[in-house]
C-alpha positions as CSV (number, residue, x, y, z in Angstrom):
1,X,52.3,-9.2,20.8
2,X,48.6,-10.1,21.8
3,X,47.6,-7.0,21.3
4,X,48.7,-6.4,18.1
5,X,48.2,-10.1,17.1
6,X,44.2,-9.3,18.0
7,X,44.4,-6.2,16.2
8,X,45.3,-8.1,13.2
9,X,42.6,-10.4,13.5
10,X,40.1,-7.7,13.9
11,X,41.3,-5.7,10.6
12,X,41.2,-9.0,8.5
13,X,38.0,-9.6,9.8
14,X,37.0,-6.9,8.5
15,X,38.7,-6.4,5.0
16,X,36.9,-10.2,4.7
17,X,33.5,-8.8,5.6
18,X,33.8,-5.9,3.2
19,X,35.7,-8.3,0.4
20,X,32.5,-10.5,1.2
21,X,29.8,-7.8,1.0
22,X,30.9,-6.3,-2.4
23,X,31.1,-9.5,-3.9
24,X,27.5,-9.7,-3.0
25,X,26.3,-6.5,-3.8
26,X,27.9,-6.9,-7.3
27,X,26.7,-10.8,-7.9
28,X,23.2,-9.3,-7.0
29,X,23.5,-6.3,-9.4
30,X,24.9,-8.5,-11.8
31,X,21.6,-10.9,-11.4
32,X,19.0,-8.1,-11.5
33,X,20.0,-6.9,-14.8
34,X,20.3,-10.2,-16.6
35,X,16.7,-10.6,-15.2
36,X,15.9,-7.9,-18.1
37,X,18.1,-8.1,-20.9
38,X,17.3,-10.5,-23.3
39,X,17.7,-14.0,-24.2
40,X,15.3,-14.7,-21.7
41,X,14.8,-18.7,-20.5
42,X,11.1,-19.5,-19.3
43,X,11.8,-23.2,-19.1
44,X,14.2,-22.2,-16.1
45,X,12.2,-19.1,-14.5
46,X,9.2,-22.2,-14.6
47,X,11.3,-24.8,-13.0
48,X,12.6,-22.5,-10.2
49,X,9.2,-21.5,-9.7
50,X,8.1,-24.6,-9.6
51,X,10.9,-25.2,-7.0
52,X,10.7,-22.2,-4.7
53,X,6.5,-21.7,-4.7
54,X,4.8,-25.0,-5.6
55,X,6.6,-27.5,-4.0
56,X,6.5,-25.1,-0.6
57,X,3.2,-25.2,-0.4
58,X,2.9,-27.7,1.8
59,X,5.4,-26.4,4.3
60,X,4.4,-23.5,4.0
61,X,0.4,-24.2,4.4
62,X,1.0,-26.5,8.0
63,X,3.2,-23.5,9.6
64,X,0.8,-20.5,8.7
65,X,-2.3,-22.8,10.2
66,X,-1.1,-23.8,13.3
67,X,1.0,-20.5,13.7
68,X,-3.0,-18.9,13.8
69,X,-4.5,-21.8,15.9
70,X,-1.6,-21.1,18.5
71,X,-1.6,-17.3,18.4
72,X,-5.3,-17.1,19.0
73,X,-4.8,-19.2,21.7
74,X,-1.9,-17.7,23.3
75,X,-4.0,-14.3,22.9
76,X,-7.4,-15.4,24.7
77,X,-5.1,-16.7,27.6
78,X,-3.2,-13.3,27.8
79,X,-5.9,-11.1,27.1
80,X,-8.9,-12.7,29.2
81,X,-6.5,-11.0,32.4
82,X,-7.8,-8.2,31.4
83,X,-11.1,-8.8,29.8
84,X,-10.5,-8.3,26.2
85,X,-11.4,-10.8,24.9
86,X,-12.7,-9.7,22.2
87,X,-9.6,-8.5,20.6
88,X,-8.6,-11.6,19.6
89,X,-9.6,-11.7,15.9
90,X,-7.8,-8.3,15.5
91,X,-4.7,-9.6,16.8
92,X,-4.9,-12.4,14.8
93,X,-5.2,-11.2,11.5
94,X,-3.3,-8.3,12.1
95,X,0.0,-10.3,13.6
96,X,-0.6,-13.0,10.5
97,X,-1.1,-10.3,7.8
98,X,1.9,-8.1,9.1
99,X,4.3,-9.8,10.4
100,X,3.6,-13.4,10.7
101,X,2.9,-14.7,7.2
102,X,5.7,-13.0,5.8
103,X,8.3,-13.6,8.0
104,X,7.5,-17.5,8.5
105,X,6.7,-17.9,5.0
106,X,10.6,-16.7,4.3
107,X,12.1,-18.9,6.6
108,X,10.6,-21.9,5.5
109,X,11.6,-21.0,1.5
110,X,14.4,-20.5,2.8
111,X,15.2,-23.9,4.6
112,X,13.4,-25.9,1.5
113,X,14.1,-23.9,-1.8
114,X,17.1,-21.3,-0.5
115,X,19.4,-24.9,0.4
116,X,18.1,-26.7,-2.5
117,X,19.0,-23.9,-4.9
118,X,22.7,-23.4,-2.8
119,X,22.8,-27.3,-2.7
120,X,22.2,-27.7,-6.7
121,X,24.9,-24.9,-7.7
122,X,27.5,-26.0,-5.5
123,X,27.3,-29.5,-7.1
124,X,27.3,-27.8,-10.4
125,X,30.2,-25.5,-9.8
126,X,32.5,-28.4,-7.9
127,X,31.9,-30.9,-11.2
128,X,32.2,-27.9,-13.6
129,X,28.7,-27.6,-14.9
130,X,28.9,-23.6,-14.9
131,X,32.2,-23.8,-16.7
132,X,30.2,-25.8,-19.0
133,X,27.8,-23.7,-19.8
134,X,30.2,-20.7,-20.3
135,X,32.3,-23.0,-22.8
136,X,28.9,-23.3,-24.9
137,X,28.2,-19.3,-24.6
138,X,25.7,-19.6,-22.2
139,X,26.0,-16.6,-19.9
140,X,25.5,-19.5,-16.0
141,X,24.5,-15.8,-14.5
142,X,21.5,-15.1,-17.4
143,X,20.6,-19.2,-17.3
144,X,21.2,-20.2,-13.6
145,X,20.4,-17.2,-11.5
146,X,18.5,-14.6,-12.7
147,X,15.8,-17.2,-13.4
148,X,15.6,-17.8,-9.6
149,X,15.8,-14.7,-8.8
150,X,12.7,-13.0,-10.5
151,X,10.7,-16.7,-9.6
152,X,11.8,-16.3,-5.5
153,X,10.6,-12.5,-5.9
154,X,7.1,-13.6,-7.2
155,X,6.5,-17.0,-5.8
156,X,7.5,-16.2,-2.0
157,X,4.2,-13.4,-2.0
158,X,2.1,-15.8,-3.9
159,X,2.6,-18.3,-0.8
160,X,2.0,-15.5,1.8
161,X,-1.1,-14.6,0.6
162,X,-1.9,-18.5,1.0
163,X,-0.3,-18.2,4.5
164,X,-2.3,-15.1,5.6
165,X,-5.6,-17.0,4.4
166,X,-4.9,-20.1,6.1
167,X,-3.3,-18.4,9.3
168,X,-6.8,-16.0,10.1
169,X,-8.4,-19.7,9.3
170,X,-6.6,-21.1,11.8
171,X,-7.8,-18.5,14.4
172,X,-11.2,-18.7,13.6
173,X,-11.1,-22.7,14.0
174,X,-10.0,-22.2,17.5
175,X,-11.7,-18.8,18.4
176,X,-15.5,-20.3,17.4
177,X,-15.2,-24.2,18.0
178,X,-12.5,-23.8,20.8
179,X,-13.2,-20.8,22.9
180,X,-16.5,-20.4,22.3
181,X,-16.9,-17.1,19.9
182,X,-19.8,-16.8,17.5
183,X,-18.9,-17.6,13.9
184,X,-20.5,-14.1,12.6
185,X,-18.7,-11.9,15.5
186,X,-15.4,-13.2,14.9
187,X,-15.2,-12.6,11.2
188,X,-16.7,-8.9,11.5
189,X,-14.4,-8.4,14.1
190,X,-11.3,-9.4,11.7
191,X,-12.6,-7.6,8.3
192,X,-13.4,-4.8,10.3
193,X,-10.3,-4.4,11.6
194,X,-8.2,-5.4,8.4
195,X,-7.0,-2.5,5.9
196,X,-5.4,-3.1,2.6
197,X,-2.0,-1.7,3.7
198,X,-2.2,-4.7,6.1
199,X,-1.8,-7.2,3.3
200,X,-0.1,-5.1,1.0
201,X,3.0,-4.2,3.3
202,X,3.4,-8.1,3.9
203,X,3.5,-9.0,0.3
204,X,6.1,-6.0,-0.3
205,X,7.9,-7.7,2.7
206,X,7.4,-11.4,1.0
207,X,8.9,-10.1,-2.4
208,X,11.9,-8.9,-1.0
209,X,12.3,-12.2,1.8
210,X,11.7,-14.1,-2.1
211,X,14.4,-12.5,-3.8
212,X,17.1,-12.5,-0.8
213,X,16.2,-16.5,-0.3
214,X,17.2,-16.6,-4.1
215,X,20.4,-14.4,-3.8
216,X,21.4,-16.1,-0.8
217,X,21.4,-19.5,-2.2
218,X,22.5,-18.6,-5.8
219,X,25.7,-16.5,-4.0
220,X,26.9,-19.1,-1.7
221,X,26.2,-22.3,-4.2
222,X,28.1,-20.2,-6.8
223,X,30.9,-19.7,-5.2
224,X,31.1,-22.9,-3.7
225,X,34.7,-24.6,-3.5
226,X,36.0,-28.3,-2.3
227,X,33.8,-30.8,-3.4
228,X,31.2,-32.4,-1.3
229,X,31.9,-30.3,1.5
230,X,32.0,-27.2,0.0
231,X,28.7,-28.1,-0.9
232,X,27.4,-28.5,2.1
233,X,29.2,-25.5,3.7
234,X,27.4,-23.3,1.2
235,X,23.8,-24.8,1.8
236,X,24.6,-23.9,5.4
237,X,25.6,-21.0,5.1
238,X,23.0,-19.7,2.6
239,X,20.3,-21.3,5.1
240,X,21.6,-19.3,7.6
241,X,22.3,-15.9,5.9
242,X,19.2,-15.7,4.3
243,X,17.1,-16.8,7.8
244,X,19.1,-13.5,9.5
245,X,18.4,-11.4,6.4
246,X,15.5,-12.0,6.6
247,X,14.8,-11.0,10.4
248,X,16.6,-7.4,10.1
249,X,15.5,-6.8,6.9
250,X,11.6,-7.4,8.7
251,X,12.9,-4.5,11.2
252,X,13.9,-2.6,8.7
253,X,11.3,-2.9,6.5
254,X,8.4,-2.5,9.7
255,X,10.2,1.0,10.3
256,X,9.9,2.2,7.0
257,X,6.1,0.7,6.2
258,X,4.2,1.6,9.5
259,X,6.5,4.2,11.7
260,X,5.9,7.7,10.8
């Protein structure tokens, strides 16, 4: 009976995965082509850029500086075992522009603006604001979410390239005034270094870690259920679904973008 009892529990574990998954796949379908049919709402892709890029910055801003400060100096204590130095400025802005800027970028959109936008739609779907807006023939998937959508696919790059500036900063602060580089050395040695498919795979990665913070947090607060604690079942979960997205989809996107 245990046995069969766990193989139960296995297939419904699975018929719930795949029940869960197409339900995605189709709400994010669903979203993408409402971004491009008219009517069109500006107001609302304004607002949630507004929501998702603006009021990031700050976040956004501390983490990519200190992320460079500390991976400069985590690099001069590694690499002066083997005397180079002098690497230090590539790594940096290499590590930032690649990998760093995006990837921490995302995950702090998606703690700030991917549970505010789960948190917002949840409260709207438990006191039937979305029913609401379907009563007065206002399609809740054109109004509510492919707004956020388009505005997490284009704000989340804006704020890595902001992150990618501020993170080489933040390396150069600590390689010249801290560890004793010349000011002239250490920025040849990072321009030199740094192509454009540097920064334009990160941004590529930032667009898509923008639009699946959006999904994310539109899915889960959409189909939230329960009241207050739905609500805050679906910011959690769309916290953490996007954050885990967002770290296999940066594998997946690293394979396809540098490994040839």
């Amino acid at each position: 009976m245990k046995f069969i009892d766990a193989v139960a529990w296995l297939g419904a574990s699975v018929l719930a995965l795949v029940e869960y998954l197409g339900e995605l796949a189709i709400f994010a379908v669903s979203g993408i082509s409402h971004a491009f049919r008219p009517p069109w709402y500006p107001r609302q892709l304004g607002r949630a850029f507004m929501e998702i890029g603006y009021f990031s910055l700050p976040v956004v801003a501390l983490t990519a500086l200190f992320t460079g400060m500390v991976l400069a100096l985590q690099s001069y204590t590694g690499f002066s075992r083997f005397g180079a130095e002098s690497a230090i400025a590539s790594v940096v802005v290499l590590s930032v522009t690649r990998e760093l800027g995006p990837v921490l970028a995302g995950l702090m959109v998606s703690g700030r603006a991917g549970a505010a936008m789960a948190a917002e739609l949840g409260t709207m779907r438990v006191t039937d604001q979305i029913d609401a807006l379907s009563t007065l023939s206002t399609d809740p998937m054109k109004y509510l979410v492919a707004p956020r959508l388009l505005a997490g696919a284009i704000a989340v790059p804006l704020l890595v390239v902001l992150a990618d500036i501020l993170g080489v900063m933040g390396g150069y602060l600590v390689g010249v005034y801290k560890l004793g580089f010349s000011s002239g050395g250490y920025l040849t040695s990072t321009f030199s270094n740094l192509e454009a498919q540097d920064v334009i795979s990160g941004l590529i990665k930032a667009a898509v870690f923008g639009f699946v913070i959006a999904l994310m947090g539109c899915f889960n607060g959409y189909r939230s259920r329960g009241g207050a604690q739905g609500v805050g079942s679906a910011t959690t979960a769309a916290v953490v679904s996007a954050s885990i997205l967002i770290l296999a989809l940066d594998y997946v996107l690293t394979q396809v973008l540098f490994v040839k």
